[in-house]
C-alpha positions in Angstrom: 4.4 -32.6 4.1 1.2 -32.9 6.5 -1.9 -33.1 4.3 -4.7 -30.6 3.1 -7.8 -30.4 5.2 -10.9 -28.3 4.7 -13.5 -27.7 7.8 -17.1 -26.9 7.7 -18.2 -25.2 10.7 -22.0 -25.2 10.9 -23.4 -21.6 12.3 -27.1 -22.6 14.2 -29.2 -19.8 14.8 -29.6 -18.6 18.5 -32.4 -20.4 20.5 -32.3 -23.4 17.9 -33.0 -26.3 19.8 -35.2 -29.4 20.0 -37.4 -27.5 17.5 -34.7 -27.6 14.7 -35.4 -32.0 14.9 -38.7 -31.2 14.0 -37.9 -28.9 10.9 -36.8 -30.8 8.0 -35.5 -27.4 6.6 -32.9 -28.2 3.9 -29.1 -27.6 5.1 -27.3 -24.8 3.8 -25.1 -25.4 0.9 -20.8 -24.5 2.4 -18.8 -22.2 0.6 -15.7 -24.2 -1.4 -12.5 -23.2 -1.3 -10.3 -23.5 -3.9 -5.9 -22.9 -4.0 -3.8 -22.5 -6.8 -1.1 -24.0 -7.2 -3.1 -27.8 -5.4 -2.0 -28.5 -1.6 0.6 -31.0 -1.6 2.0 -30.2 -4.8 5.4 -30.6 -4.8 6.9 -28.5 -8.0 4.6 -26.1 -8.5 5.1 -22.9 -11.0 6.8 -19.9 -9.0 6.1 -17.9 -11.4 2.3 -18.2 -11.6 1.4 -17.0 -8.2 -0.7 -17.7 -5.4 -4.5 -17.9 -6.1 -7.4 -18.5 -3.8 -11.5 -18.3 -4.9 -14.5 -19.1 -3.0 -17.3 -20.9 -5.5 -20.6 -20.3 -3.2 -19.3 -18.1 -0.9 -16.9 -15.0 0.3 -13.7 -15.4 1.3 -12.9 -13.3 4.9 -9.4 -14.4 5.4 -6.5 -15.6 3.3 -2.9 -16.2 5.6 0.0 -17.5 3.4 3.3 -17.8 5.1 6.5 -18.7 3.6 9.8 -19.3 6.1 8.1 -17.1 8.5 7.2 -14.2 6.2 4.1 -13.5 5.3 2.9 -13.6 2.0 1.6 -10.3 0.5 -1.7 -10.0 -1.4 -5.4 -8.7 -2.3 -8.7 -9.8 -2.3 -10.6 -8.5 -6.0 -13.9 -6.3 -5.3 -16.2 -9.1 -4.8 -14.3 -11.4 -2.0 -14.4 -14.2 -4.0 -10.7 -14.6 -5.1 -7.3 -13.3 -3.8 -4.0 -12.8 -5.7 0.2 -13.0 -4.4 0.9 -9.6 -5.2 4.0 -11.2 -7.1 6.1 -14.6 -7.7 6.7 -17.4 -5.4 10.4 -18.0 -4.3 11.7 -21.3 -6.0 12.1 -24.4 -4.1 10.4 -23.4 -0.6 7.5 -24.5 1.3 4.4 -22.5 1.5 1.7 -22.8 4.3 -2.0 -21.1 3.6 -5.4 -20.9 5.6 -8.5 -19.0 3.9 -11.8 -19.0 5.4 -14.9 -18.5 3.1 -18.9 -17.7 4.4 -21.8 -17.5 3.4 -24.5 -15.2 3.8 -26.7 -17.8 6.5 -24.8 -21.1 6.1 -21.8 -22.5 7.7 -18.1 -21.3 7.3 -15.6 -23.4 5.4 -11.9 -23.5 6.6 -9.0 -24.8 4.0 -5.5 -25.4 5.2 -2.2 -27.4 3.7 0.6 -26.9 2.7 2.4 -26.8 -0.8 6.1 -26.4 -2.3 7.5 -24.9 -5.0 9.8 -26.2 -7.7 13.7 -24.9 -7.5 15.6 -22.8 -10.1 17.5 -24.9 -12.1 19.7 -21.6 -13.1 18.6 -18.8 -10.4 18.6 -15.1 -11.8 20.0 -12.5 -9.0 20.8 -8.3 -9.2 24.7 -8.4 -9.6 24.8 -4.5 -9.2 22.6 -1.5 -9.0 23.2 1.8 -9.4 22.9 4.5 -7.0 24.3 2.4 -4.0 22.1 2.3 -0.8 22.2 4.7 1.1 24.5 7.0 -1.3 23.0 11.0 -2.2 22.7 11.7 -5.9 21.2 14.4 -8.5 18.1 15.1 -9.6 18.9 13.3 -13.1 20.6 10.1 -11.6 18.8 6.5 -13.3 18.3 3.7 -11.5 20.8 1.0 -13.3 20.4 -2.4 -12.6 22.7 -5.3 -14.0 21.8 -9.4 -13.5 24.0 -11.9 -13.3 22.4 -13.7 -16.5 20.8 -12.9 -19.4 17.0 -12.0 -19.3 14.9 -13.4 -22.6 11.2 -12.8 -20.8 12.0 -9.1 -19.9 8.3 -7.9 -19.6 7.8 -10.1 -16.7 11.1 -9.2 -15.2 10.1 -5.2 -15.7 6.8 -5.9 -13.4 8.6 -7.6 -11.1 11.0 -4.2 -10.6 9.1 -1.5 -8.2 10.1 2.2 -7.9 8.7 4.1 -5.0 9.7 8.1 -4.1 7.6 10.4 -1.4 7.3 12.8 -4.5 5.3 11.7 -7.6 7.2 10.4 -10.6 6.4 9.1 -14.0 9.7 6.8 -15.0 10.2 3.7 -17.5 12.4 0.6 -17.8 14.9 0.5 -21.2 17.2 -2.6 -21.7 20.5 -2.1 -23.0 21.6 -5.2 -23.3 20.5 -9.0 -22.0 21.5 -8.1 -18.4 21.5 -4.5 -18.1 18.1 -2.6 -17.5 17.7 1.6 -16.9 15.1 3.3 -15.0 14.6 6.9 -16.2 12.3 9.6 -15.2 10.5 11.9 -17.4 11.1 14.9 -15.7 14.0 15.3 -12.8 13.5 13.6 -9.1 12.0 16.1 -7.3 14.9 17.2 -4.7 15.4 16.3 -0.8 13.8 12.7 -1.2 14.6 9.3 -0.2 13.7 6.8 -3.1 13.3 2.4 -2.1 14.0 0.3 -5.3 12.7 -3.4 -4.6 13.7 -6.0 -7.3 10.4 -8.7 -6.7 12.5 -11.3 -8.8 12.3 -14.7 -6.5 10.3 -16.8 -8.7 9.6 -14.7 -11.6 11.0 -16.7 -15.0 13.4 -14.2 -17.1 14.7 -17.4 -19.5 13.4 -21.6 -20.2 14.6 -22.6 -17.0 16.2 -19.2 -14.9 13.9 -18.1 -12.3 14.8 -15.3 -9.9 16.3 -16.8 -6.7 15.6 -13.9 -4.0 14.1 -10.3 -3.6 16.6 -7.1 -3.1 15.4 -3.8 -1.9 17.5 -0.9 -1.5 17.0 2.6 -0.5 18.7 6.2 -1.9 18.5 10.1 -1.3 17.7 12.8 -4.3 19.9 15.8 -2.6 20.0 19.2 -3.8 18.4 20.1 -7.0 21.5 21.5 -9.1 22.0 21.5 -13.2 24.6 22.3 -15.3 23.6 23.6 -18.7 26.2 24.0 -21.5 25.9 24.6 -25.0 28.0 23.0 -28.0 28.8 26.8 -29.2 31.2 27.5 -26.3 28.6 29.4 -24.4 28.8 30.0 -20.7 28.2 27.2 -18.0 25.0 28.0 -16.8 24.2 26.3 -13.4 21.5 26.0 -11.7 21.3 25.0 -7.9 18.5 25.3 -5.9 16.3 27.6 -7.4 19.4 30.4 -8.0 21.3 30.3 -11.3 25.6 31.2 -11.3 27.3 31.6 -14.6 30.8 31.0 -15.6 32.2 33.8 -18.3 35.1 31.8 -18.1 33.7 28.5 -19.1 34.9 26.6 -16.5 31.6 26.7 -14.6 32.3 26.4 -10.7 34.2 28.9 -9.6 31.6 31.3 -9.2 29.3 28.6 -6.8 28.8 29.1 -3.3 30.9 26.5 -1.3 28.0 25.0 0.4 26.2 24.7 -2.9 29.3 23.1 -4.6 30.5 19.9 -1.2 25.9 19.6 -1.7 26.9 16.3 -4.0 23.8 17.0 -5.8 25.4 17.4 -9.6 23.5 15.7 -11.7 24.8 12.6 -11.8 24.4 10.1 -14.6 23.2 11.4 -18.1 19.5 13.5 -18.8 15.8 12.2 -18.0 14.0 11.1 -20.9 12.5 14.0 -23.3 
């Protein structure tokens, strides 16, 4: 691992020349850089992050790389730190430049290079429901099963991200150490493609497991379509896209048009939350 090194580059004003010898103005003061976890650390915290402040100064450009990729993350409102947006992966070799400034003295430049501690016992996603790619209802949960059991499950719910082109307010509810449900409060609004990404490399779910790698997968809301029927022996009711059909018979799908009916948009998997 090459070492850390942090350059001042001095900015002189335009036209300063033998004058500047004969002012003995004071020199500005450089920005400092700090990074967290320290360059050349060797078995540093995944699970705490990348962090990067300026003491002094503002930063202007933060570029963290690990094998190849680059690292995600924000600067706060004043410039003066940057966050990962999520965990480190175990046992791999980070690479990060940031440049801070001043207002009128010189820029600092901080590069090196840093490693991470590996999982002794690495947490993965063993299944998740819907598949990618598949077409489900409007009621279908996102069902996630790991391969061990999760003790910190907090910090393994932040790490799990939901995004849908149409808003939706959801939550996380463990059944179980290795199962977790995603659940919407109201149904998935219809004809949408959904991306589930599972941040886990890095993030600590028990003493010792950290997630090993990230998984992202993406599925399709189809047809809105809801079957409605009451413990009295009522009719089916069903609702599909916008138009309700109703079975005197009780058996329900008789009645649907065929197009409606081959849609695969049945509500599959149990009710949103109430």
């Amino acid at each position: 691992m090459r070492p850390a090194m942090a350059i001042v580059l001095a900015l002189l004003p335009a036209g300063a020349g033998a004058c500047a010898a004969e002012t003995a103005a004071a020199p500005a003061t450089p920005a400092v850089v700090r990074v967290q976890p320290a360059f050349d650390a060797r078995r540093a915290r995944p699970d705490r992050g990348l962090r990067v402040t300026a003491e002094g100064g503002r930063l202007t450009k933060v570029l963290a790389y690990v094998e190849g990729q680059r690292v995600r993350g924000r600067f706060d409102a004043a410039r003066t730190t940057w966050r990962s947006d999520w965990t480190l992966k175990p046992g791999a070799e980070y690479t990060v430049t940031a440049t801070a400034a001043t207002a009128t003295g010189p820029v600092t430049v901080a590069s090196g290079r840093f490693r991470t501690r590996p999982a002794s016992r690495p947490l993965r996603v063993a299944t998740v429901a819907p598949l990618p790619g598949e077409t489900v209802g409007v009621g279908m949960p996102i069902v996630v099963d790991f391969d061990a059991p999760v003790r910190y499950r907090a910090a393994v719910e932040r790490a799990l991200e939901v995004r849908s082109a149409g808003p939706v307010e959801g939550a996380w509810r463990w059944v179980g150490d290795t199962r977790v449900v995603y659940r919407t409060r109201t149904f998935w609004q219809p004809r949408q493609q959904v991306t589930f990404t599972a941040h886990l490399a890095g993030v600590r779910a028990a003493p010792g497991v950290y997630g090993a790698d990230d998984m992202t997968l993406a599925f399709t809301v189809g047809r809105a379509r809801i079957d409605a029927k009451s413990l009295r022996g009522d009719p089916v009711t069903i609702t599909a896209t916008g138009r309700e059909y109703t079975d005197d018979n009780g058996w329900g799908f008789w009645r649907l048009p065929w197009d409606e009916w081959r849609s695969g948009s049945a509500l599959d998997g149990s009710s949103p939350v109430p």
